[in-house]
C-alpha positions as CSV (number, residue, x, y, z in Angstrom):
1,X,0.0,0.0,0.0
2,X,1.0,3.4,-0.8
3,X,1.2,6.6,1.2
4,X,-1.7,8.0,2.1
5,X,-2.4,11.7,2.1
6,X,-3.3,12.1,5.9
7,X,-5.3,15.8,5.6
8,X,-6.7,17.9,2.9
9,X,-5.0,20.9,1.8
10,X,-7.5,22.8,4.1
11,X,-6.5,20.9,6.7
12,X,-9.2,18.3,7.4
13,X,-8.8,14.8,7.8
14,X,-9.1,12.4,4.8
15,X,-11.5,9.3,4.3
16,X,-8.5,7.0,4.1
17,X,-6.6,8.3,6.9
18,X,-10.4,8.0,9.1
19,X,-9.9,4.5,7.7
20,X,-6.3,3.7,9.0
21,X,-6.3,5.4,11.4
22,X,-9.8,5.7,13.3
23,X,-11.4,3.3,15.2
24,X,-13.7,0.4,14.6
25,X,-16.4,2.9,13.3
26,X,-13.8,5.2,11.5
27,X,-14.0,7.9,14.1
28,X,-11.8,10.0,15.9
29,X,-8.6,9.2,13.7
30,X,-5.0,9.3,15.7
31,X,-2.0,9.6,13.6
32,X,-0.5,12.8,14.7
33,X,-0.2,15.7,17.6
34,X,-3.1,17.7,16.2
35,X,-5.2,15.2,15.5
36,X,-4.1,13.2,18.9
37,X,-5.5,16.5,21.0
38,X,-8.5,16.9,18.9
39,X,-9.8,13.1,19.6
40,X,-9.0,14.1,23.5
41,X,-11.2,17.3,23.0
42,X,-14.1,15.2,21.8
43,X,-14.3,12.1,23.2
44,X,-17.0,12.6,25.3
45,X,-18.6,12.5,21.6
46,X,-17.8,8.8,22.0
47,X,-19.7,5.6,22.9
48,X,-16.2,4.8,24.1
49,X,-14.3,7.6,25.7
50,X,-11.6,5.8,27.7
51,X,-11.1,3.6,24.9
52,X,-10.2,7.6,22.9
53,X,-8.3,8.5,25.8
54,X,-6.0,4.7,25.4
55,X,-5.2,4.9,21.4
56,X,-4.1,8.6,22.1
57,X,-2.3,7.3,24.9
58,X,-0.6,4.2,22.8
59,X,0.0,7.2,19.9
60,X,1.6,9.7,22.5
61,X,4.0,7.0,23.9
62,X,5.3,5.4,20.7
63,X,5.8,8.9,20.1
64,X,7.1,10.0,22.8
65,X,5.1,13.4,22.6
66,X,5.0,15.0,26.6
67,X,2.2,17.8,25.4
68,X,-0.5,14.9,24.3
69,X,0.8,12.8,28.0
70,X,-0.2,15.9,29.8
71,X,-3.2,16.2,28.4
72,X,-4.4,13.1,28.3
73,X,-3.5,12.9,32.4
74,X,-5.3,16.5,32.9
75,X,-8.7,14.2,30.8
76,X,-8.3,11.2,33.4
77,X,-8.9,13.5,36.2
């Protein structure tokens, strides 16, 4: 498979990347920074908002990325 294009050029998410990258449903698509804080912003959105707050989680520490760990601790509280 190819490289995908991840966002438009006006800066939305693609279909393919809410395919790869989503969940089960295609929803709330993690595959960088931006898009990492944006699924923690609206998880409560979700029928599944721990399991939002765990793939960020997964994403932020195979990333090593400190700003989505902090937020992500500040949303568990």
């Amino acid at each position: 498979m190819g490289r995908i294009a991840k966002r438009t050029n006006a800066g939305n998410v693609t279909s393919e990347a809410r395919e790869r990258y989503g969940d089960s449903q295609g929803k709330f698509p993690i595959f960088d920074q931006k898009s990492a804080m944006s699924a923690i912003k609206l998880r409560g959105h979700s029928d599944n908002p721990n399991g939002v707050l765990e793939r960020a989680s997964r994403w932020a520490n195979a990333n090593d990325n400190s700003a989505v760990k902090a937020m992500i601790e500040r949303a568990r509280e």
